[in-house]
N, CA, C and O atoms as a GROMACS GRO file, in nm:
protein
  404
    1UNK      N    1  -2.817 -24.509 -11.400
    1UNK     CA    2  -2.931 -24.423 -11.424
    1UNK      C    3  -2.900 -24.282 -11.372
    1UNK      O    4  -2.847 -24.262 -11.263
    2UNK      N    5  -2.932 -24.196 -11.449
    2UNK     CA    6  -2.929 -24.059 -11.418
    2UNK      C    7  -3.003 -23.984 -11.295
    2UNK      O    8  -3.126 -23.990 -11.283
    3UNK      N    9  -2.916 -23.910 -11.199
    3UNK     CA   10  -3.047 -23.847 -11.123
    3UNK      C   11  -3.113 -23.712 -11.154
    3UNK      O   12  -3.141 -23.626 -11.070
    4UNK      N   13  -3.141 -23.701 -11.331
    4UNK     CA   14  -3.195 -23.584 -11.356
    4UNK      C   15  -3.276 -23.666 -11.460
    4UNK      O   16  -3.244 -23.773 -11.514
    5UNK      N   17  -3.404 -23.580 -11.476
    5UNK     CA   18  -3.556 -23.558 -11.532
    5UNK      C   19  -3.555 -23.494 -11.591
    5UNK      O   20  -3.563 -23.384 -11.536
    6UNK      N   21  -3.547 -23.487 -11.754
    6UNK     CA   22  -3.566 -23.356 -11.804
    6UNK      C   23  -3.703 -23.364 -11.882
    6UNK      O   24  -3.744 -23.466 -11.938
    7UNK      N   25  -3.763 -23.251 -11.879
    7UNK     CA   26  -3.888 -23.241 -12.019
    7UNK      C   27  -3.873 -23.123 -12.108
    7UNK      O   28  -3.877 -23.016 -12.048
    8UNK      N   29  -3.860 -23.119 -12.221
    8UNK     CA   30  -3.842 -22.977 -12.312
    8UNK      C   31  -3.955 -23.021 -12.437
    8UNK      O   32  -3.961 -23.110 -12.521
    9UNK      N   33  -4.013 -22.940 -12.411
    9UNK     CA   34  -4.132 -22.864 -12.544
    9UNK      C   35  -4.104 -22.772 -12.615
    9UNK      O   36  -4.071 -22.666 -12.563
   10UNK      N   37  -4.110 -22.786 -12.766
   10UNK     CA   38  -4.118 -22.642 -12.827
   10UNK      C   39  -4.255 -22.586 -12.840
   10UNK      O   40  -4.351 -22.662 -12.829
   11UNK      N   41  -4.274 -22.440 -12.866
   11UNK     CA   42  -4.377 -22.369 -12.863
   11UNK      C   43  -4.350 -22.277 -12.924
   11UNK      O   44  -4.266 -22.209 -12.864
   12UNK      N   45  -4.381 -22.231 -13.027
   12UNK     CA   46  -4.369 -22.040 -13.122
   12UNK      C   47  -4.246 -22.037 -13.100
   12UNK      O   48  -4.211 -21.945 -13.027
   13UNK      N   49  -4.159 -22.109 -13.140
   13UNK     CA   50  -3.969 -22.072 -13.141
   13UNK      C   51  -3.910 -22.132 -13.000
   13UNK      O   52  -3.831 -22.227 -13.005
   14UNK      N   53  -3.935 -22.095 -12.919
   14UNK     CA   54  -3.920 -22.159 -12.758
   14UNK      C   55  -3.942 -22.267 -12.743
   14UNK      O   56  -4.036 -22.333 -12.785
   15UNK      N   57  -3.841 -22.302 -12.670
   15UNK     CA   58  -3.852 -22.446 -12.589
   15UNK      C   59  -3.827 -22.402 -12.431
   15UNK      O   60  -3.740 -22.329 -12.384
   16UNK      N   61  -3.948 -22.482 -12.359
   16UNK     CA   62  -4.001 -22.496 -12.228
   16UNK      C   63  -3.902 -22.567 -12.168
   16UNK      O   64  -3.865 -22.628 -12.268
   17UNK      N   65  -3.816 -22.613 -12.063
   17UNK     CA   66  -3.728 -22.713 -12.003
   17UNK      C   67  -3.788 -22.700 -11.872
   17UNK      O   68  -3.818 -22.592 -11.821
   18UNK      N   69  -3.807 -22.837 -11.809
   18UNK     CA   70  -3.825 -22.874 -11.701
   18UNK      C   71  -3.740 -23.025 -11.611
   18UNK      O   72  -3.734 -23.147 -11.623
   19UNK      N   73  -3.685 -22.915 -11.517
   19UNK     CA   74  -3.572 -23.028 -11.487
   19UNK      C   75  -3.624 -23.075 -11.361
   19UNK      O   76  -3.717 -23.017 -11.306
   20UNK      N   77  -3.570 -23.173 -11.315
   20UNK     CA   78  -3.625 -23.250 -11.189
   20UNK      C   79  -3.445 -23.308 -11.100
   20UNK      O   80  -3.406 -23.419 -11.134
   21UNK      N   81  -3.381 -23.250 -11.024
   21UNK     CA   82  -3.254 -23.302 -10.992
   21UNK      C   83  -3.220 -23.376 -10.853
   21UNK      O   84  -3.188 -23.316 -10.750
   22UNK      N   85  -3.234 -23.539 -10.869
   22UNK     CA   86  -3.234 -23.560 -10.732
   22UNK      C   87  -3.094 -23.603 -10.646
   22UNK      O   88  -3.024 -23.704 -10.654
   23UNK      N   89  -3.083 -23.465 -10.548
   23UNK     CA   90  -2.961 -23.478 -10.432
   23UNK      C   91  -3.042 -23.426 -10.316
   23UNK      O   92  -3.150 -23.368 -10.311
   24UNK      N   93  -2.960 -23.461 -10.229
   24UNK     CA   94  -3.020 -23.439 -10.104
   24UNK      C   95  -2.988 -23.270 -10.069
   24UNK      O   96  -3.071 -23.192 -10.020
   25UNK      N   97  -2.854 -23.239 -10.105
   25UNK     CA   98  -2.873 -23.088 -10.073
   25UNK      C   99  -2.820 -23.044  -9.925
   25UNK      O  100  -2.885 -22.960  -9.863
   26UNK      N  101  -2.724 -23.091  -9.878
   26UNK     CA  102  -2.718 -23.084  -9.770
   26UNK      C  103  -2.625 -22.948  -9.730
   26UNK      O  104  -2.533 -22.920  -9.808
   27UNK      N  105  -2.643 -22.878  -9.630
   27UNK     CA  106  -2.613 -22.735  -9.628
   27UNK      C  107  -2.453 -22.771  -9.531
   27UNK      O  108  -2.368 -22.682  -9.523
   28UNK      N  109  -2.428 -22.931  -9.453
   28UNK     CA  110  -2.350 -22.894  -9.368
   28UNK      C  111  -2.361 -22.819  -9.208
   28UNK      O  112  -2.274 -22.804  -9.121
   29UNK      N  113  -2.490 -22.785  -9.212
   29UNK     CA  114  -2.501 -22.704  -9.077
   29UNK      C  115  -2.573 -22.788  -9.023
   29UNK      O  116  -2.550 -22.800  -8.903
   30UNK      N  117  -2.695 -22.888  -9.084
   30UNK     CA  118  -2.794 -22.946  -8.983
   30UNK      C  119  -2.707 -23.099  -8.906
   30UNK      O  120  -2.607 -23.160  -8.943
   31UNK      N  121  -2.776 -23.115  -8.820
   31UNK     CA  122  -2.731 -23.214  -8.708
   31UNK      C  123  -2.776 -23.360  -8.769
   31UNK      O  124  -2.871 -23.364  -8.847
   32UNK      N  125  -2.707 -23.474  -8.733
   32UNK     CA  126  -2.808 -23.591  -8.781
   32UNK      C  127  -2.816 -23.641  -8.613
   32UNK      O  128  -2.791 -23.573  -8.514
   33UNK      N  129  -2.871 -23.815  -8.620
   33UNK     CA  130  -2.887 -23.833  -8.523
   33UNK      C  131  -2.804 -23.832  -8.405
   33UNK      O  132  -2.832 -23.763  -8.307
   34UNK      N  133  -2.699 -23.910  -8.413
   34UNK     CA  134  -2.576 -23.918  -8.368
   34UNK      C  135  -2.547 -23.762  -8.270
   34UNK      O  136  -2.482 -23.764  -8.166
   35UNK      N  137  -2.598 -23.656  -8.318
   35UNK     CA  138  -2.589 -23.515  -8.266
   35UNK      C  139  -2.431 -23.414  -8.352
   35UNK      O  140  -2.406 -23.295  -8.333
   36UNK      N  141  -2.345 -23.516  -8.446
   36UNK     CA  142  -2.262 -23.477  -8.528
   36UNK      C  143  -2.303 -23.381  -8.631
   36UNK      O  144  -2.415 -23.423  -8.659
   37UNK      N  145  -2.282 -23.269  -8.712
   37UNK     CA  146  -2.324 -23.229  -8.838
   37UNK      C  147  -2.274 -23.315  -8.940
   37UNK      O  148  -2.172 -23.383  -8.952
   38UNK      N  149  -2.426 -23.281  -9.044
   38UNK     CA  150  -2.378 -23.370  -9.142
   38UNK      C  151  -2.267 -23.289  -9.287
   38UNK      O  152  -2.267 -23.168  -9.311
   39UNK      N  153  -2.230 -23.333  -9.319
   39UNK     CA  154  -2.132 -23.297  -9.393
   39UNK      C  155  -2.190 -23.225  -9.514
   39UNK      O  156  -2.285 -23.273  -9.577
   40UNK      N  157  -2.123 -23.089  -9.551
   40UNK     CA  158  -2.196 -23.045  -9.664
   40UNK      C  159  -2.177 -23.169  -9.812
   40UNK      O  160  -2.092 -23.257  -9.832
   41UNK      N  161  -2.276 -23.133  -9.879
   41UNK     CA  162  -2.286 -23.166 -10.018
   41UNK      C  163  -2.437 -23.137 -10.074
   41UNK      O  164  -2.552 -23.175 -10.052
   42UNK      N  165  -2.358 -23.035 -10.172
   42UNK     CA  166  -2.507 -22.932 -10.262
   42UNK      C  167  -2.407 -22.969 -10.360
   42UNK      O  168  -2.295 -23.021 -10.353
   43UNK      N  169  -2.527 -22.903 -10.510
   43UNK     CA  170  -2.552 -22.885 -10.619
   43UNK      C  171  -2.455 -22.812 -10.643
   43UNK      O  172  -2.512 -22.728 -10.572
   44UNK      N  173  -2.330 -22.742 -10.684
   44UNK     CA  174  -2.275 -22.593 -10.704
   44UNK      C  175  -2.329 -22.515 -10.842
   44UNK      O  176  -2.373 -22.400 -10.848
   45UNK      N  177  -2.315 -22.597 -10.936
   45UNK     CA  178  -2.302 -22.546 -11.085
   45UNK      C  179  -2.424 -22.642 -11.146
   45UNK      O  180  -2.438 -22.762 -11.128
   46UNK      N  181  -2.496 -22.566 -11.213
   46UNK     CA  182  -2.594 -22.596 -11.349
   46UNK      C  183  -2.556 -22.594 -11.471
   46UNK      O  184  -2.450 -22.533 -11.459
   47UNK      N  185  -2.569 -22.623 -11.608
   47UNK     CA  186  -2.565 -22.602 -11.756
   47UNK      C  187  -2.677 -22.644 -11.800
   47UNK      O  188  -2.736 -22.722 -11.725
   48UNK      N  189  -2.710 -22.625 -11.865
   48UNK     CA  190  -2.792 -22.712 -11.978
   48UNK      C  191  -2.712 -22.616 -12.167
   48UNK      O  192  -2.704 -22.496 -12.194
   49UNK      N  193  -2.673 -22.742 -12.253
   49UNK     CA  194  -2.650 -22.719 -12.353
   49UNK      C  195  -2.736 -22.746 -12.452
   49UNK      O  196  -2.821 -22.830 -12.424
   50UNK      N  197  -2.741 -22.685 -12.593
   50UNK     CA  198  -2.824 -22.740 -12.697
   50UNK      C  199  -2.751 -22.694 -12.801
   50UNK      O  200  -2.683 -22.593 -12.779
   51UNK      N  201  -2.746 -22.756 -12.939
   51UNK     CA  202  -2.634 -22.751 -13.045
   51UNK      C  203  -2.474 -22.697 -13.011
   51UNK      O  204  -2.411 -22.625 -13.087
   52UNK      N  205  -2.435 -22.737 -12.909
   52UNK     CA  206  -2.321 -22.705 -12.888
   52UNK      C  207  -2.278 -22.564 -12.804
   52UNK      O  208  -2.165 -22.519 -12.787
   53UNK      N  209  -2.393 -22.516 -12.763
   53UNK     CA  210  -2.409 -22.381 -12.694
   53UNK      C  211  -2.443 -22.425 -12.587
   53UNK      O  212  -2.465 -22.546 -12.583
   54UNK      N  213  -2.465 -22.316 -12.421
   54UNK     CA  214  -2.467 -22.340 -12.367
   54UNK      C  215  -2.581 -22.225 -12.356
   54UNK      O  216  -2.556 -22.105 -12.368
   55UNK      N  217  -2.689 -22.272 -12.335
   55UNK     CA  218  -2.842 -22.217 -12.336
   55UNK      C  219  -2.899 -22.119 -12.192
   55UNK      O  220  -2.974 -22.022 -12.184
   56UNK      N  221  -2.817 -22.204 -12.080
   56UNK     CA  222  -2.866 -22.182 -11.938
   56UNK      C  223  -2.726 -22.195 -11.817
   56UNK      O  224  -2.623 -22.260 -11.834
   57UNK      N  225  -2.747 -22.144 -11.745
   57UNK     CA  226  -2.608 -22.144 -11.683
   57UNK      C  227  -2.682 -22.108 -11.516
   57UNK      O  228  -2.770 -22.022 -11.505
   58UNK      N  229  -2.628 -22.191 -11.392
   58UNK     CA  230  -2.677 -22.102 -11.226
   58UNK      C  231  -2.601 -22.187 -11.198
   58UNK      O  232  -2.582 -22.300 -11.241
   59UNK      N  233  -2.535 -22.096 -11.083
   59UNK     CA  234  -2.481 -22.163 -10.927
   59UNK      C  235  -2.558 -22.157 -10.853
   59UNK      O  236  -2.622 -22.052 -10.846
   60UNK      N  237  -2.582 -22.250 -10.777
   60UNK     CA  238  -2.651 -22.271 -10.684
   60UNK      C  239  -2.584 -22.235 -10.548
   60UNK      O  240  -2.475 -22.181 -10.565
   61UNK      N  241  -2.618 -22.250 -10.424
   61UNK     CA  242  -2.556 -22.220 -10.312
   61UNK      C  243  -2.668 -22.336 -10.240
   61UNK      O  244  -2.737 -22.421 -10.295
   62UNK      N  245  -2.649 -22.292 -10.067
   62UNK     CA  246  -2.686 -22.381  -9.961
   62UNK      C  247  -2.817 -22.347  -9.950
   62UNK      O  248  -2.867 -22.399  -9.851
   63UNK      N  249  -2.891 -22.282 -10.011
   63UNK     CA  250  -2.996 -22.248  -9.991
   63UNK      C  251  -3.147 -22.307 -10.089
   63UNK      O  252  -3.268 -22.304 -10.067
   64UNK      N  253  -3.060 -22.357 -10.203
   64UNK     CA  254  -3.176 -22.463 -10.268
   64UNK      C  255  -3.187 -22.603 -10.192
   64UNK      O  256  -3.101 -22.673 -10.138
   65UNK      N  257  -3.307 -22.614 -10.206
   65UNK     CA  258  -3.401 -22.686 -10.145
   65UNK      C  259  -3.357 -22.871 -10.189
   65UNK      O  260  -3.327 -22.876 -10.308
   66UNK      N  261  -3.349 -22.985 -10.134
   66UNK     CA  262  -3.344 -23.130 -10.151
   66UNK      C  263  -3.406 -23.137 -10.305
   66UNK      O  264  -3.486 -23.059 -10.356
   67UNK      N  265  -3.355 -23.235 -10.354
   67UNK     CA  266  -3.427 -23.255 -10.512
   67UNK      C  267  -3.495 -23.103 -10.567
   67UNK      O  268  -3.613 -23.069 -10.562
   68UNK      N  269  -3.390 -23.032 -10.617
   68UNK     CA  270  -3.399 -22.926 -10.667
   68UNK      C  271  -3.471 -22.934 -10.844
   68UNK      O  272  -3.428 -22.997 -10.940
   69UNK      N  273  -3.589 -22.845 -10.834
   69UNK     CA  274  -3.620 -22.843 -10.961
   69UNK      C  275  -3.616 -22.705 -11.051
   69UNK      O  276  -3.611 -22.595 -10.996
   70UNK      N  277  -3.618 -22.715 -11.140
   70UNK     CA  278  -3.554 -22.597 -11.224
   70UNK      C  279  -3.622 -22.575 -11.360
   70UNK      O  280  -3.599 -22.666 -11.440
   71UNK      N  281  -3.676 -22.506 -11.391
   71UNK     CA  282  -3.778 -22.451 -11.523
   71UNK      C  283  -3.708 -22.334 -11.571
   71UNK      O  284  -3.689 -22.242 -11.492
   72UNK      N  285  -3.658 -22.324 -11.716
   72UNK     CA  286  -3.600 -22.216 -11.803
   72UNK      C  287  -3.641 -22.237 -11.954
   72UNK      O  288  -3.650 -22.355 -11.986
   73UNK      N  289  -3.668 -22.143 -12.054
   73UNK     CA  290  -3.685 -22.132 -12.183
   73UNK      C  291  -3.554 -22.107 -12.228
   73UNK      O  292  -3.464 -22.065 -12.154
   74UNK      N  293  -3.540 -22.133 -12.357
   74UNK     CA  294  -3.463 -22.089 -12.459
   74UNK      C  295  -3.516 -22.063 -12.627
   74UNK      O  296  -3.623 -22.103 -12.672
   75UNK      N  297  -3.419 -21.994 -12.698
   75UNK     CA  298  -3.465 -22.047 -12.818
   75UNK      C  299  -3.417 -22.171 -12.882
   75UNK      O  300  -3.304 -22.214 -12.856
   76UNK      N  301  -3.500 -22.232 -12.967
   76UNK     CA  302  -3.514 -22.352 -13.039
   76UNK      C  303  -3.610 -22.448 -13.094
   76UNK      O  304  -3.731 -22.424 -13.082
   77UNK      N  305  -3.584 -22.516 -13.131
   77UNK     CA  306  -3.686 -22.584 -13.244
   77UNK      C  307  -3.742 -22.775 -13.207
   77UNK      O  308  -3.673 -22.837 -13.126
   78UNK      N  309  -3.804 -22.812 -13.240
   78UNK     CA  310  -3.836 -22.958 -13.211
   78UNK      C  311  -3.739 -23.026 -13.296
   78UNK      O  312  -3.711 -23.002 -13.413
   79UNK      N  313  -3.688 -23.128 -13.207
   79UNK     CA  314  -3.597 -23.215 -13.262
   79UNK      C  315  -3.437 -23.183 -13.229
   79UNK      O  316  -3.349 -23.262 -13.265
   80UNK      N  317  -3.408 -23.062 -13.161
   80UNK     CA  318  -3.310 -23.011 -13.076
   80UNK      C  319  -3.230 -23.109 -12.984
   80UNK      O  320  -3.310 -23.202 -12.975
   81UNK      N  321  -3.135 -23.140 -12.918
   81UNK     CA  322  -3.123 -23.217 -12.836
   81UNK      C  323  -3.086 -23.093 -12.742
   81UNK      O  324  -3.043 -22.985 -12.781
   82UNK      N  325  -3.117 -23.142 -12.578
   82UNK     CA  326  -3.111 -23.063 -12.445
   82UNK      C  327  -3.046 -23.136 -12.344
   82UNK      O  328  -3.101 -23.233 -12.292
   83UNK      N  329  -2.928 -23.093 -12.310
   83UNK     CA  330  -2.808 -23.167 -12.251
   83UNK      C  331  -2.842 -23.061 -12.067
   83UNK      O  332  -2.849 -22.939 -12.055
   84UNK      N  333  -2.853 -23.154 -11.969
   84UNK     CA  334  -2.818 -23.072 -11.872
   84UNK      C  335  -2.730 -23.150 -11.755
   84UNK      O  336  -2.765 -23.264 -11.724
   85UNK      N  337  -2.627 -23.095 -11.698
   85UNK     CA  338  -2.534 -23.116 -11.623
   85UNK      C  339  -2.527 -23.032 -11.494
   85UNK      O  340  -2.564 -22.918 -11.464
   86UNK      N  341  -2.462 -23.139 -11.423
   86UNK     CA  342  -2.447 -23.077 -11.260
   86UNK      C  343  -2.337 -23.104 -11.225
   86UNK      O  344  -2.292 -23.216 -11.248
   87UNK      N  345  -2.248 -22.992 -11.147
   87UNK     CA  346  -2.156 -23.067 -11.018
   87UNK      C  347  -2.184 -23.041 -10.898
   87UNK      O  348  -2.268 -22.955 -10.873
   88UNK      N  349  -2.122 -23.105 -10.806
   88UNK     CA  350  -2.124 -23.052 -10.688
   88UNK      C  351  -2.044 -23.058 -10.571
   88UNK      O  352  -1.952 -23.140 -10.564
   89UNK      N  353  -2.073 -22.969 -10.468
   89UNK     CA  354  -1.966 -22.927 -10.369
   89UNK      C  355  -1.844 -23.051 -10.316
   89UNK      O  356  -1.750 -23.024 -10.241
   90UNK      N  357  -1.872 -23.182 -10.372
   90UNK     CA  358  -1.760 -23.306 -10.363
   90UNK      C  359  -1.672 -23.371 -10.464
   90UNK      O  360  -1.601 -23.471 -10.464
   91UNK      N  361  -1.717 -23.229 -10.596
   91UNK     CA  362  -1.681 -23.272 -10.733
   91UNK      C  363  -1.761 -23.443 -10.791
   91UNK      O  364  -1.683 -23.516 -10.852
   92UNK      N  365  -1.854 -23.478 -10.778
   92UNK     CA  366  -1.946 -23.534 -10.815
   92UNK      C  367  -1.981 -23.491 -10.952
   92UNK      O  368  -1.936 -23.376 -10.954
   93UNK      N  369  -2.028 -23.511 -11.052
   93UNK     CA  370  -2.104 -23.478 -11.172
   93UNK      C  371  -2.235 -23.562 -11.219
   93UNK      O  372  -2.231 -23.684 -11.202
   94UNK      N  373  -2.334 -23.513 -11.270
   94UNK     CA  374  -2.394 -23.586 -11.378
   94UNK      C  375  -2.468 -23.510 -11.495
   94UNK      O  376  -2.488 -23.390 -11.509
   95UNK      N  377  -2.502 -23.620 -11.576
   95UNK     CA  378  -2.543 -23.524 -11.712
   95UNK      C  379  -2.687 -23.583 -11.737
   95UNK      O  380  -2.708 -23.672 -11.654
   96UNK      N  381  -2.804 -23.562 -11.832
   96UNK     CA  382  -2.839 -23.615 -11.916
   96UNK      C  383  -2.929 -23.538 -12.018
   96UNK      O  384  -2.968 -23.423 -11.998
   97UNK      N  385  -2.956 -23.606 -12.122
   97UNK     CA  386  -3.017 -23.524 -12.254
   97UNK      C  387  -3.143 -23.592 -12.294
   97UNK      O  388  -3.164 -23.708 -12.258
   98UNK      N  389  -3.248 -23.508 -12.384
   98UNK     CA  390  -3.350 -23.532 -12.434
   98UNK      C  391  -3.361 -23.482 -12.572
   98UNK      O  392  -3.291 -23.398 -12.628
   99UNK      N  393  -3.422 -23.523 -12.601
   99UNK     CA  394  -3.465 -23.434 -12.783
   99UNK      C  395  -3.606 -23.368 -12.683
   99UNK      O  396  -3.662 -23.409 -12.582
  100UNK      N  397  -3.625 -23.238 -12.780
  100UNK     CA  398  -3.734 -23.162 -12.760
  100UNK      C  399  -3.816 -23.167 -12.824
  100UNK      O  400  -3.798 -23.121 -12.936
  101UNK      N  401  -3.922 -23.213 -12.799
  101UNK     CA  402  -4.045 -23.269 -12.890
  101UNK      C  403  -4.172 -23.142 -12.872
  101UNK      O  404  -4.280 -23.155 -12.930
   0.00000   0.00000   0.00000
């Protein structure tokens, strides 16, 4: 199972995207119990694609927040498919897609 949520609406040419991405986000600086730091691992890189383009594009850094969520438009039409992908700071990846209704 994917740890991304996507929702995309079209509206007057636009499509709405609403992503939901769950990682913990960890910056590397905070302490756990033990009194050790915990080891970084964030988000680095965003995409989201649609017909073979690449619609949306962010790096992220240490400063987005645990289960990072993310809202962007583009142009396009209902029935589109909306691909969005992540890596991150351990080379980790994931993807997943929706049609835009």
């Amino acid at each position: 199972m994917s740890s991304i949520r996507i929702k995309a609406k079209e509206r007057n040419g636009s499509v709405d995207v609403k992503t939901l991405m769950k990682h913990k986000m960890e910056t590397g600086l905070r302490k756990g119990k033990d009194g050790k730091k915990i080891p970084e691992h964030w988000i680095t890189d965003v995409t989201a694609e649609s017909g073979g383009k690449v619609v949306f594009a962010a790096a992220f850094n240490t400063s987005i927040s645990k289960d990072p969520y993310l809202a962007f438009k583009f142009a396009g039409k209902k029935g589109d498919m909306v691909k969005i992908s992540w890596k991150d700071s351990q080379g980790k990846t994931d993807s997943a897609e929706t049609k835009v209704k």
